[in-house]
C-alpha positions in Angstrom: 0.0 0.0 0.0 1.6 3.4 -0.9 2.2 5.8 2.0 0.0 8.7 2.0 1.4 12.0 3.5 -0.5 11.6 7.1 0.6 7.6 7.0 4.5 9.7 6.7 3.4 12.5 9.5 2.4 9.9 12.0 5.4 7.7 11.1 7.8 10.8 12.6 4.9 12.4 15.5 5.9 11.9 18.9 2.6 12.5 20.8 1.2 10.6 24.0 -1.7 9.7 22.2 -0.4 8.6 19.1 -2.4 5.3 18.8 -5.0 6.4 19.5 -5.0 9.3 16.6 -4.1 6.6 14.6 -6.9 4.8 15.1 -9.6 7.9 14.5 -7.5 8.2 11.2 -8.2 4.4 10.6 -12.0 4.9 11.7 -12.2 8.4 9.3 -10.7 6.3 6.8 -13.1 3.6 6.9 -16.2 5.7 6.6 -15.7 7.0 3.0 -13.6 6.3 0.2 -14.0 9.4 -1.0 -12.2 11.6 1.4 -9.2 13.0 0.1 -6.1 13.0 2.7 -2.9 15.8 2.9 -0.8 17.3 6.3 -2.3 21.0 6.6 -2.4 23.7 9.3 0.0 21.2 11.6 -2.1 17.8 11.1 -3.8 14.8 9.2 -6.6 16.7 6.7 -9.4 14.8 5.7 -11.3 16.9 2.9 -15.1 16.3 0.6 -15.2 18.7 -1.9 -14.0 21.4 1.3 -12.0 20.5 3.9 -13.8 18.5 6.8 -11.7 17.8 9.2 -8.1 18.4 10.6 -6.1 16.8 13.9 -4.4 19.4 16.1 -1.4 17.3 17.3 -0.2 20.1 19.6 -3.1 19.3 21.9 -1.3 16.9 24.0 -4.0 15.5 26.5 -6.3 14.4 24.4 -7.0 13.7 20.2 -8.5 16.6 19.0 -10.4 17.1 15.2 -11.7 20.2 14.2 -14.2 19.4 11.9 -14.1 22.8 9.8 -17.5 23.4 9.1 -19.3 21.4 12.3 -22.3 23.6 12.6 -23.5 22.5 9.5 -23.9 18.7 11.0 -26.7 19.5 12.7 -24.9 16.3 14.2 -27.0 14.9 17.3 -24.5 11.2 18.4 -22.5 13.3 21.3 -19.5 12.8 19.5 -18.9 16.8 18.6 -18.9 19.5 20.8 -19.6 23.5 19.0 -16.0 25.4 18.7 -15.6 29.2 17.6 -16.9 30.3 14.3 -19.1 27.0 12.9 -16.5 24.8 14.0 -16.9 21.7 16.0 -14.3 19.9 17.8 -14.1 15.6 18.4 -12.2 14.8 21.5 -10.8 11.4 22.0 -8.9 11.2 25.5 -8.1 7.1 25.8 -9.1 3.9 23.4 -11.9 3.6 25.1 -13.0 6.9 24.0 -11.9 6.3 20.2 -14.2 2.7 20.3 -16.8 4.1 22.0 -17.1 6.7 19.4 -16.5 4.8 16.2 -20.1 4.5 14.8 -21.0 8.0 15.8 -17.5 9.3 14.2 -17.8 7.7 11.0 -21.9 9.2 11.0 -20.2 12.4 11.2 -18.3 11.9 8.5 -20.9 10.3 6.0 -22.9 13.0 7.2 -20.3 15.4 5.7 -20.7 13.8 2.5 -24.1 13.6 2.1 -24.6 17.7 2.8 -21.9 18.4 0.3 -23.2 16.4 -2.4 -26.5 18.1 -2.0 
């Protein structure tokens, strides 16, 4: 399987959480085949048609995605919690978290999807 440029940023990040942003970029992954992946502003990128979501890696105590546009969701699983202007933020702070939080993560994300191809 080729390396993508997040599979190359996590292969050199040093974080105390790294597994388990690895597996929310496994579960994002899994949800659509359609994202597109790149590093920006500092993290893994998942975009649709805009950019969805992005890690913050400099938040040590717990995996954090800003999803971009999270307002528009609408999104109602618990999972996201409002940020500043329309954003919404996912928080992950141990594996049990991140499998707790699978189905309702990847509903975000097909959510996403569906409200861009409208």
């Amino acid at each position: 399987m080729k390396k993508t440029k997040i599979d190359e940023f996590m292969s050199k990040l040093a974080h105390p959480l790294k597994a388990e942003m690895e597996a929310v970029i496994t579960i994002i992954r899994e949800a659509s085949q359609m994202l597109e992946e790149d590093v920006k502003w500092g993290g893994p990128s998942f975009d649709y048609k805009e950019p969805m979501a992005t890690f913050n890696p400099r938040v040590k105590d717990f995996v954090a995605v800003i999803f971009h546009k999270g307002e528009l969701l609408n999104n109602k699983t618990g999972v996201l919690e409002p940020g500043p202007k329309g954003k919404a933020y996912a928080k992950f702070q141990s594996m049990n978290d991140v499998k707790k939080h699978k189905d309702n993560l990847q509903a975000v994300v097909k959510d996403w999807i569906r409200l861009m191809d409208k």
